[in-house]
BAFIKOL-432194 format. One record per atom (N, C-alpha, C, O): z, x, y; residue in one letter; atom name. Coordinates in nm, 4 decimals. Atoms other than C-alpha are relative to their C-alpha. Layout:
<atoms>
c3  c1  c2  code  site
Z  X  Y  A  CA
...
</atoms>
This chain:
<atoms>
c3  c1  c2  code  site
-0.0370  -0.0223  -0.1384  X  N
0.9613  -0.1530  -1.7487  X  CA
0.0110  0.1500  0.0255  X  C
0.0833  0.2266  -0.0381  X  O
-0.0198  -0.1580  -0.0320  X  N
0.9141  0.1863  -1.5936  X  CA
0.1718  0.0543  0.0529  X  C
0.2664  -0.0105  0.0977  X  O
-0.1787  -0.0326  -0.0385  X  N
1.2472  0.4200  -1.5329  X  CA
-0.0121  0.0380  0.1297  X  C
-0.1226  0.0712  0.1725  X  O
-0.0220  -0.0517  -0.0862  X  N
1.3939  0.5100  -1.2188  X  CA
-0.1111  0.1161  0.0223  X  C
-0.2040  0.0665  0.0862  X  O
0.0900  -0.0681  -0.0450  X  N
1.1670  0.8391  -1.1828  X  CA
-0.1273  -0.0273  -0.0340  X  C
-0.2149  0.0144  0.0418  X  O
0.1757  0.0463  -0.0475  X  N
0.8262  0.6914  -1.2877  X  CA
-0.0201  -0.0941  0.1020  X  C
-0.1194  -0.1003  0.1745  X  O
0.0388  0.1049  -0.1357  X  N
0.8765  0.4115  -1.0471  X  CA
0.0124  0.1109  0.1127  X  C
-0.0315  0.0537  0.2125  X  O
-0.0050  -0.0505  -0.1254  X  N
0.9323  0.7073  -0.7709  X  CA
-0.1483  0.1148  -0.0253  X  C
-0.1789  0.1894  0.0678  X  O
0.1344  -0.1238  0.0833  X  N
0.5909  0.9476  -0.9740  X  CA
-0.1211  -0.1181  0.0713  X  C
-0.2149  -0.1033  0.1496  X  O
0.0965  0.1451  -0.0953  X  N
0.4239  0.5808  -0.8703  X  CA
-0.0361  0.0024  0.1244  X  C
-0.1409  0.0054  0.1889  X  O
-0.0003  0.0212  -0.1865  X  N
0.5178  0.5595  -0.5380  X  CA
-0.0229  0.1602  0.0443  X  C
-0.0396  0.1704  0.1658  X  O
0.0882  -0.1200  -0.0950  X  N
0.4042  0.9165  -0.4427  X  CA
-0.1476  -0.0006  -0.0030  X  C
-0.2247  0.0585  0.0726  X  O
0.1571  0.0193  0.0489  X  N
0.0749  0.8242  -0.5891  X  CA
-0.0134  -0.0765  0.1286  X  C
-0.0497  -0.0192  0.2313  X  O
0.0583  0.1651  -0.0880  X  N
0.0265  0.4784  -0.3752  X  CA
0.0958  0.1072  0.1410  X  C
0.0200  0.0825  0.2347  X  O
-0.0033  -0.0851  -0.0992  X  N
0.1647  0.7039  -0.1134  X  CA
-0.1235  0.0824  0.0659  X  C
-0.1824  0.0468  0.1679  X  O
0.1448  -0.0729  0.0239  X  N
-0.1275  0.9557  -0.1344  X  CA
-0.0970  -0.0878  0.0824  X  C
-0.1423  -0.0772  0.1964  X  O
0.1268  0.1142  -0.0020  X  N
-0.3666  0.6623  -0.1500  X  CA
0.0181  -0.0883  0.1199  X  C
-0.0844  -0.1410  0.1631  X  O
-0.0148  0.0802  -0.1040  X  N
-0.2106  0.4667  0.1401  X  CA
-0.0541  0.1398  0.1377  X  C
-0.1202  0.1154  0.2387  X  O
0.0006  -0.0847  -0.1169  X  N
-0.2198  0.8064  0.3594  X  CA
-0.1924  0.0182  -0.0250  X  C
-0.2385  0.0306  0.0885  X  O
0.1160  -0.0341  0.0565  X  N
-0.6273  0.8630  0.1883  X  CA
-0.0873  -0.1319  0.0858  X  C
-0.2083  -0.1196  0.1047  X  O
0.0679  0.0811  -0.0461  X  N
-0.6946  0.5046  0.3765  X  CA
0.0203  0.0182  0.1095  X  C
-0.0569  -0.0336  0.1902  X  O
-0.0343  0.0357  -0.1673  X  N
-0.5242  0.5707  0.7032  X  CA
-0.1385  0.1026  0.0526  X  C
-0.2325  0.0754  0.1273  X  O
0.1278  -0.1061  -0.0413  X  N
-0.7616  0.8839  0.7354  X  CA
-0.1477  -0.0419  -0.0037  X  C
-0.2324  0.0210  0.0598  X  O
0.1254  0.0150  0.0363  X  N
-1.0686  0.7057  0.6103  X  CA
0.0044  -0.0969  0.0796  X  C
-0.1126  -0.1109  0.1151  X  O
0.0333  0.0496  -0.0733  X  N
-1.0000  0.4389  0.8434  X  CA
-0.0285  0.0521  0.1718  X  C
-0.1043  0.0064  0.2573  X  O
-0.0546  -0.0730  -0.1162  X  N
-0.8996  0.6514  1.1337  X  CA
-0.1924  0.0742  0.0187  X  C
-0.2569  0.0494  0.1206  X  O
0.1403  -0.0137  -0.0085  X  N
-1.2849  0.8157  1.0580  X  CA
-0.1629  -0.1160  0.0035  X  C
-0.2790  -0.1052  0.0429  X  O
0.0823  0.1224  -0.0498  X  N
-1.4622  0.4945  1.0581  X  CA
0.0176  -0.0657  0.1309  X  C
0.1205  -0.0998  0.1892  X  O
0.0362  0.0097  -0.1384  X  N
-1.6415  0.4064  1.3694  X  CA
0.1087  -0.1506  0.0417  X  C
0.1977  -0.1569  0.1265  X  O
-0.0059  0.1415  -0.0377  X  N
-1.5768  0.0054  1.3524  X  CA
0.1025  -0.0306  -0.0706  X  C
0.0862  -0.0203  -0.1922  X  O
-0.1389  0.0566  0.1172  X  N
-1.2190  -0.1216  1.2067  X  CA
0.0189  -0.1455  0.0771  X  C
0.0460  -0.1577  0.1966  X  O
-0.0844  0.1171  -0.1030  X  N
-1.1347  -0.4844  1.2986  X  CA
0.1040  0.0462  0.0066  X  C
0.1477  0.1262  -0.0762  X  O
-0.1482  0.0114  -0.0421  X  N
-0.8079  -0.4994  1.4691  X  CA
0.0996  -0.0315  -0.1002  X  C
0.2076  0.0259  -0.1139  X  O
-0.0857  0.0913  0.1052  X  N
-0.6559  -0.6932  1.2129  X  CA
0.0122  0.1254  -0.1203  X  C
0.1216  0.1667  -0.1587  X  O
-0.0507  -0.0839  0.1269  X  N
-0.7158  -0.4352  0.9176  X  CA
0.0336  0.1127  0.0679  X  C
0.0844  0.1854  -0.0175  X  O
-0.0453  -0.1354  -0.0942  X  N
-0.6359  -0.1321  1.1817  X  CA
0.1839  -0.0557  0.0053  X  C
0.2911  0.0035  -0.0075  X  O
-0.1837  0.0714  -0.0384  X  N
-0.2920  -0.3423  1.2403  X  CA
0.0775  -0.0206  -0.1485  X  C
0.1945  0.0089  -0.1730  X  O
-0.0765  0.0200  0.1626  X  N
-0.2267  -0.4359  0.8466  X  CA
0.0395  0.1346  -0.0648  X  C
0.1495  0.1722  -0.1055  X  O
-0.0500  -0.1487  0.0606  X  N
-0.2603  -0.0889  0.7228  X  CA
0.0636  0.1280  0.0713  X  C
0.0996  0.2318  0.0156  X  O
-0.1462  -0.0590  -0.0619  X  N
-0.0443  0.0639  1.0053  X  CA
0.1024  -0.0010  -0.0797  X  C
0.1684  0.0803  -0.1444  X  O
-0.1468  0.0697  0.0298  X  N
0.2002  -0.2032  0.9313  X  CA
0.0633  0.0833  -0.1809  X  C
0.1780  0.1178  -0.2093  X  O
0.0003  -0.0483  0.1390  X  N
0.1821  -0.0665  0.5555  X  CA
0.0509  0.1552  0.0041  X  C
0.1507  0.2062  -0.0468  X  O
-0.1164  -0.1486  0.0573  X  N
0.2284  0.3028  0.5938  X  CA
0.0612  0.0313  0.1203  X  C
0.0584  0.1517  0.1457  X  O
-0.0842  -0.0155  -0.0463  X  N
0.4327  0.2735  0.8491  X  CA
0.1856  -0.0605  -0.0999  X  C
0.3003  -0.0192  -0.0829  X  O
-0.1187  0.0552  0.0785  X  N
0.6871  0.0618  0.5852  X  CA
-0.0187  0.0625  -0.1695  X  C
0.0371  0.0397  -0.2768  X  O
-0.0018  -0.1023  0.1280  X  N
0.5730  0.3049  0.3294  X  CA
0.0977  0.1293  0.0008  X  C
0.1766  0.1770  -0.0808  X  O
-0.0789  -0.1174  0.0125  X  N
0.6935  0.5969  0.4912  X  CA
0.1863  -0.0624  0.0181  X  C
0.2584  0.0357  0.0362  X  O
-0.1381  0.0956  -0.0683  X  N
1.0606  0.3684  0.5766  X  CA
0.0134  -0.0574  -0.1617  X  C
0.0930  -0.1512  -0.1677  X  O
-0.0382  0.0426  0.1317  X  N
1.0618  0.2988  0.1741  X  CA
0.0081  0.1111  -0.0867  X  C
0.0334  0.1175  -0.2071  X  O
-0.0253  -0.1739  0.0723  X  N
1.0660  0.6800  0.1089  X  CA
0.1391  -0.0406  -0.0450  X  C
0.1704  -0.0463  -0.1639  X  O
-0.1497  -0.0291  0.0330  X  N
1.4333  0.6416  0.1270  X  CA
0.0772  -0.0752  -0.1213  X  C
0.1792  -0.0458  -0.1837  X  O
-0.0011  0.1172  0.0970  X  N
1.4450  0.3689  -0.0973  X  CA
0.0101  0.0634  -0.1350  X  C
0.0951  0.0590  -0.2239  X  O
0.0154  -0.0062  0.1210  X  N
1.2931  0.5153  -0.3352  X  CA
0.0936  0.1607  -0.0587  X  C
0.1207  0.1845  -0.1764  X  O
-0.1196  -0.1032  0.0663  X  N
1.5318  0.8468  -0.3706  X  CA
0.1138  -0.0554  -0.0289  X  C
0.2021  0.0202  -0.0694  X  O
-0.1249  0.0720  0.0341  X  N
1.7978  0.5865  -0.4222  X  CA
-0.0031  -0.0123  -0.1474  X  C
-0.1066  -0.0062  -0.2137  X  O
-0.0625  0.0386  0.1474  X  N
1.9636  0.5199  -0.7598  X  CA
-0.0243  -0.1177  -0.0655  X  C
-0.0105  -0.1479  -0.1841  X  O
-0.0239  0.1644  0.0074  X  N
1.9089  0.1499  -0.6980  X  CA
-0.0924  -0.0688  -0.0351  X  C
-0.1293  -0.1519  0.0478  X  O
0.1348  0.0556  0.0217  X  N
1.6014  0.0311  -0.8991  X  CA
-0.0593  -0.1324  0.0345  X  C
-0.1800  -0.1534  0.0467  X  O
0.0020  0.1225  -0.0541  X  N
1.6704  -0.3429  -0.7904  X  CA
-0.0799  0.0186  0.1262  X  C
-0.1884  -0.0345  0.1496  X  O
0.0317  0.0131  -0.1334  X  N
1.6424  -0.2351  -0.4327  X  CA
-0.1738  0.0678  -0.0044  X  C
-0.2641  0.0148  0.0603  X  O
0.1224  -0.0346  0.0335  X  N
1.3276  -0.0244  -0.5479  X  CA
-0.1333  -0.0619  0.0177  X  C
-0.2399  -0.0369  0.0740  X  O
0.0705  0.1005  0.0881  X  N
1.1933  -0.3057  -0.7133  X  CA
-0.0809  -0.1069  0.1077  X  C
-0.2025  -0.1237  0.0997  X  O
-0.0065  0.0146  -0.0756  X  N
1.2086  -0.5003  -0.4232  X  CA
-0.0829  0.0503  0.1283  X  C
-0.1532  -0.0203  0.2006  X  O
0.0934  -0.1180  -0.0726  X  N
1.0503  -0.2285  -0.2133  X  CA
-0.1251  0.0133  -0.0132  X  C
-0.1992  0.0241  0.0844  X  O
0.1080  -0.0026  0.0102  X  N
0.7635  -0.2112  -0.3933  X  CA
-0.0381  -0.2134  0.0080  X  C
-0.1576  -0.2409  -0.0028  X  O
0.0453  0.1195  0.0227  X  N
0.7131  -0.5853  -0.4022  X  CA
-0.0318  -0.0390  0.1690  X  C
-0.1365  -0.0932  0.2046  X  O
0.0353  -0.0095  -0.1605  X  N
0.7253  -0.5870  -0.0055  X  CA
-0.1326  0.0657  0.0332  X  C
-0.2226  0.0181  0.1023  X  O
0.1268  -0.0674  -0.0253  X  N
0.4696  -0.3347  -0.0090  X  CA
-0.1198  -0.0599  -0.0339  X  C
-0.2258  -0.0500  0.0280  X  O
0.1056  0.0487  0.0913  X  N
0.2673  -0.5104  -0.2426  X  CA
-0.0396  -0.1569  0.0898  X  C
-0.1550  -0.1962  0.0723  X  O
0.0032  0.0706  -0.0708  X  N
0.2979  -0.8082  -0.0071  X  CA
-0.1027  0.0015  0.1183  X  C
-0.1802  -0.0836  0.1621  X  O
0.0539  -0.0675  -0.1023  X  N
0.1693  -0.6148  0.2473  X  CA
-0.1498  0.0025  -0.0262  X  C
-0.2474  -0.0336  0.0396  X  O
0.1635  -0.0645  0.0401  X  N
-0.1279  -0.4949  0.0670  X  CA
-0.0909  -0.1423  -0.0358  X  C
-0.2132  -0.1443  -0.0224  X  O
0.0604  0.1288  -0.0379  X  N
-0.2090  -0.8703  0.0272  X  CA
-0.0516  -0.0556  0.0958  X  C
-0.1625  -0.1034  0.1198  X  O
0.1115  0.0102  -0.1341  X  N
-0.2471  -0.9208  0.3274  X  CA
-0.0975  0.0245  0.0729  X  C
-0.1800  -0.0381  0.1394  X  O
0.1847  -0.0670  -0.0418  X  N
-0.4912  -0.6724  0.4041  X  CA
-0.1251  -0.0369  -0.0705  X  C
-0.2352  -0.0605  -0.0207  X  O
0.1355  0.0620  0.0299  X  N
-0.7078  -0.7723  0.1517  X  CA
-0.0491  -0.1283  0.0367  X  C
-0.1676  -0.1510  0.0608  X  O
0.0621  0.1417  -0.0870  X  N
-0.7123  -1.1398  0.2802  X  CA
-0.0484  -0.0101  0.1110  X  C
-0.1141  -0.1070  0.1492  X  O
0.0311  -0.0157  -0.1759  X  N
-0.7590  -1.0126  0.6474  X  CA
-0.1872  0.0414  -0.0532  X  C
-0.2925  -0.0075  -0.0125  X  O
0.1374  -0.0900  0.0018  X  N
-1.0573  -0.7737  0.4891  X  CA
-0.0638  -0.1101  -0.0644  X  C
-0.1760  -0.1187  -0.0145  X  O
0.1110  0.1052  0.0425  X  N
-1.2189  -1.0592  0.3136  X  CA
-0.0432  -0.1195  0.0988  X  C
-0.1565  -0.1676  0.0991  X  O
0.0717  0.0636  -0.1345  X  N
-1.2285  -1.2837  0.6307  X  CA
-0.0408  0.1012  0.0987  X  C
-0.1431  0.0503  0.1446  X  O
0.1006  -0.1310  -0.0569  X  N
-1.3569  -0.9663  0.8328  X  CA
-0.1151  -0.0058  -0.0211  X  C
-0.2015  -0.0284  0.0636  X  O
0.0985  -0.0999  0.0631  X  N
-1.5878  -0.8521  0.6291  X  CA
-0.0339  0.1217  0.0747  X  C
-0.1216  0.1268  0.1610  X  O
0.0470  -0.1273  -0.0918  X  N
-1.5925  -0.5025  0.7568  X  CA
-0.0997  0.0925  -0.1240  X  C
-0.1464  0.0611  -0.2335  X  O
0.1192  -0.0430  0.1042  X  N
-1.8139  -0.2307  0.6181  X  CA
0.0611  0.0655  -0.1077  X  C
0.1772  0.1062  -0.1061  X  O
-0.0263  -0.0116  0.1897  X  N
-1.7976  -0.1445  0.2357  X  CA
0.0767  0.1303  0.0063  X  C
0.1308  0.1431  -0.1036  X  O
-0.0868  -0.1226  -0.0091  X  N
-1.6132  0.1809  0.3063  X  CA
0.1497  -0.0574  0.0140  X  C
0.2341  -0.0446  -0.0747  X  O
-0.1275  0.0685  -0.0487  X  N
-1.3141  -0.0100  0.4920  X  CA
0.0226  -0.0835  -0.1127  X  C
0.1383  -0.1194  -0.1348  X  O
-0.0186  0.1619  0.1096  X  N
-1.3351  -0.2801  0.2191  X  CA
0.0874  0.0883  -0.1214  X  C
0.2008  0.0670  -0.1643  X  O
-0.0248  -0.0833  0.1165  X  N
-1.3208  -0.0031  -0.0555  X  CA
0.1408  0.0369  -0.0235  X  C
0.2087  0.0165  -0.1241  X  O
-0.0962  -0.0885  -0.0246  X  N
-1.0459  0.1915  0.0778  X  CA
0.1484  -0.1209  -0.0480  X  C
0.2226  -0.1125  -0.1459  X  O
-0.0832  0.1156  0.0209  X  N
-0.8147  -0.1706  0.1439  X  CA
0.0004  -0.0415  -0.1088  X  C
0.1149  -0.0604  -0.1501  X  O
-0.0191  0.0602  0.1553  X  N
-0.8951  -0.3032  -0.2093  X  CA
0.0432  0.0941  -0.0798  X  C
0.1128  0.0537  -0.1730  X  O
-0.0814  -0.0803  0.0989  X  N
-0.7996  0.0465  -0.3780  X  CA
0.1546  0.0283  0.0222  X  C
0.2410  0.0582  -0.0603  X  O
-0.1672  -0.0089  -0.1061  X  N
-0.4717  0.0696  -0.1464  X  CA
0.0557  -0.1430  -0.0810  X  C
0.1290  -0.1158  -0.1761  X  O
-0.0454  0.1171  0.0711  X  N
-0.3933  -0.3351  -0.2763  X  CA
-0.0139  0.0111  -0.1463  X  C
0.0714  -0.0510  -0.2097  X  O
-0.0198  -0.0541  0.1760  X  N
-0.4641  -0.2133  -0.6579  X  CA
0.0717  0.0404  -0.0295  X  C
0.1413  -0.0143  -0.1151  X  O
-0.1083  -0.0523  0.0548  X  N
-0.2401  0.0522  -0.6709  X  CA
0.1332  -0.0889  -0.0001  X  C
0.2133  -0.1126  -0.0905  X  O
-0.1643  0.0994  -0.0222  X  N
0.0523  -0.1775  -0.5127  X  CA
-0.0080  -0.0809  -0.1117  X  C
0.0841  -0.0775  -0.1934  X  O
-0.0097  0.1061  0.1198  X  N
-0.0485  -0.4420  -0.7622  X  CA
0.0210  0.0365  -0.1172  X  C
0.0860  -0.0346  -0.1939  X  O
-0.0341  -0.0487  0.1428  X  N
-0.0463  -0.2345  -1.0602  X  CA
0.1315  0.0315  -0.0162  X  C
0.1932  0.0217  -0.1223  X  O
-0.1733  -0.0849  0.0096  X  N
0.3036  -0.0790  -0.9781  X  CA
0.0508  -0.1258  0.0081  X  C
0.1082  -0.1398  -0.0999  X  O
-0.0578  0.1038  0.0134  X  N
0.4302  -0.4394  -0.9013  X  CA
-0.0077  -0.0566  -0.1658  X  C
0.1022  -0.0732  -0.2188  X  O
0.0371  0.0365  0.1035  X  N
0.2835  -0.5575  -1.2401  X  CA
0.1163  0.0549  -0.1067  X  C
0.2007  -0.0084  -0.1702  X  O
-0.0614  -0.0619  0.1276  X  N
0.4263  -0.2691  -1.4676  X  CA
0.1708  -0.0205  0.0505  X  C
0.2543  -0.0086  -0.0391  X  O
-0.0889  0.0114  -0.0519  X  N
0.7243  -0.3244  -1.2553  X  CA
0.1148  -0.1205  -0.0186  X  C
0.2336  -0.1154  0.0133  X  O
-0.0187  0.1017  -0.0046  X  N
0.7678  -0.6806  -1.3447  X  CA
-0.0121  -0.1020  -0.1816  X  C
0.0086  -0.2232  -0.1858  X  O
</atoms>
């Protein structure tokens, strides 16, 4: 199980990578609605889990990332009934990796 500061070395990463999709979607012409609305919803409750994660409280952490990781499920199920183009796809499936890996080592 990772300690208190690699679970927060994590989450600046999948931070990064969540802000690396908003931009790459934000530059793509065509976004369905649906993955334009999922990966809001995401780093908008990314940046609202910052605080989280300067906490002491690895439970609540723990937790935190598992929401996120929730999240990032969803987008990929939205993006696989979509099918948008392989850029958008890319971006959503590396954004749902990282969450999944940090849930994983997390768990």
């Amino acid at each position: 199980m990772l300690q208190r500061t690699d679970i927060q070395k994590r989450f600046s990463h999948v931070q990064q990578v969540v802000n690396q999709a908003q931009e790459a979607l934000r530059n793509e012409g065509s976004v369905p609605s649906e993955i334009r609305d999922c990966m809001q919803k995401l780093a908008d409750e990314t940046d609202r889990a910052q605080s989280v994660m300067q906490s002491n409280d690895e439970s609540t952490m723990i937790q935190c990332i598992d929401d996120l990781e929730a999240i990032g499920d969803e987008a990929k199920r939205v993006c696989t009934s979509t099918r948008p183009s392989p850029q958008v796809q890319s971006v959503v499936v590396r954004v749902h990796d990282e969450l999944s890996n940090l849930k994983h080592q997390l768990h």
